[in-house]
N, C-alpha and C positions, 0 to 999 in steps of 0.2 A: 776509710780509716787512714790509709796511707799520707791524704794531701791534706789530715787533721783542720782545725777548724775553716780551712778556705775551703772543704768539701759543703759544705753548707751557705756559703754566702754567694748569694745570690750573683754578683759579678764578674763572678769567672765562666759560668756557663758550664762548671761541672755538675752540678745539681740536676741542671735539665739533661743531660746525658743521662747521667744516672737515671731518672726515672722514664725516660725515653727507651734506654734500654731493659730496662723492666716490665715497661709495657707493652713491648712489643712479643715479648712470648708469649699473652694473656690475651692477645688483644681481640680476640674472637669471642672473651667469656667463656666462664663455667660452663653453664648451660647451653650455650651453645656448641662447645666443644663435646660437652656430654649427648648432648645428642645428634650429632654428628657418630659419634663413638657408637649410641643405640643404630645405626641404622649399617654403620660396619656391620657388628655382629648379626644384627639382623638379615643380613646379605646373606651371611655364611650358613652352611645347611637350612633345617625347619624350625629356627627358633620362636618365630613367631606364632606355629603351627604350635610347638609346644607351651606356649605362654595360653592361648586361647584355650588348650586342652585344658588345662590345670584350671584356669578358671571357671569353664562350662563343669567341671567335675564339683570344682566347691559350689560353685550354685547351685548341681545339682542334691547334692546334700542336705540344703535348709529345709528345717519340715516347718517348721514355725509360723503359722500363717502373720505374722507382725512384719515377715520380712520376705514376702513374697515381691511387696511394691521396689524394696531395694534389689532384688535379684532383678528382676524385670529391667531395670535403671541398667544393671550392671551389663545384662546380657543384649541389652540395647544398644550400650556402648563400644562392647567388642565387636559387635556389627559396624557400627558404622565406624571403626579404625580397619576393620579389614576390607570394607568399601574404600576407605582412603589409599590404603594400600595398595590396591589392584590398581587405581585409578591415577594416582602419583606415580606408579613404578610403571603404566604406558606413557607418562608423561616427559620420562627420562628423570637423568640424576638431578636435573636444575628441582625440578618440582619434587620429587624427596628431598633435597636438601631446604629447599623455600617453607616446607611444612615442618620438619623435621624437630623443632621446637615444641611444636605444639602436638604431634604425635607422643614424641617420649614422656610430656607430662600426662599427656591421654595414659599414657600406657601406664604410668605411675598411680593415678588417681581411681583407673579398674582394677588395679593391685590393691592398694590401701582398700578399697570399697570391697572387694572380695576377704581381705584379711578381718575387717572390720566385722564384717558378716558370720565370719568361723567366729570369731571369739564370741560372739552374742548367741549364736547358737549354744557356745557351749557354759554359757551362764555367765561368764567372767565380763559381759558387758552388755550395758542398757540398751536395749531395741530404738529405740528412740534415736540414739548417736547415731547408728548404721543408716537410718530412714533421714537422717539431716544433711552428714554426707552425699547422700546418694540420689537426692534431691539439688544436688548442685549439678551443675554441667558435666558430667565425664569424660565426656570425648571433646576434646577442642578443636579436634579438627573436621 
């Protein structure tokens, strides 16, 4: 605002500052900052421990036999992210950080599939949507 319409024209060279300096606070990405930030917290205490509880507890709830195949999806999936786990974290920080992307939307995708599941148990949603999701890849890593 200050250097008014020379902040815009292209030959002064202030523009590209400007968004030089923009982008450098950003420049890792969302998601990747976000998940970077998942594997912080995850460090700290049993949160992973308790993420997996929560889920085994809602799968174990579903009576419905329409959605046996999407539990089985689900509880397949928290397996093999807690295989990753074990297996990344003797690997050191480099290989948690190399996966770490693709972990936290794992971990996203066994939430939403677990969520998905409670609400169709409890009528508020079609069997079908739970079994389509959960028919997609879960764990990406």
């Amino acid at each position: 605002e200050c250097f008014g319409g020379q902040g815009y024209i292209e030959d002064t060279g202030l523009p590209a500052l400007l968004r030089d300096c923009q982008v450098l606070s950003i420049w890792e990405g969302t998601t990747n900052v976000l998940s970077l930030d998942v594997l912080r917290v995850l460090e700290q205490g049993n949160a992973l421990e308790v993420f997996v509880a929560d889920i085994e507890q809602r799968m174990e709830s579903l009576a419905s036999a329409s959605l046996i195949e999407s539990r089985e999806a689900v509880l397949a999936g928290l397996k093999r992210i807690m295989a990753w786990s074990v297996e990344a974290s003797a690997g050191g920080r480099e290989a948690l950080e190399a996966g770490a992307r693709r972990f936290a939307f794992s971990l996203a995708r066994i939430r939403a599939a677990a969520l998905l599941a409670g609400a169709a148990q409890q009528g508020s949603l079609d069997h079908d949507v739970v079994q389509r999701w959960c028919r997609q890849r879960l764990a990406l890593v």
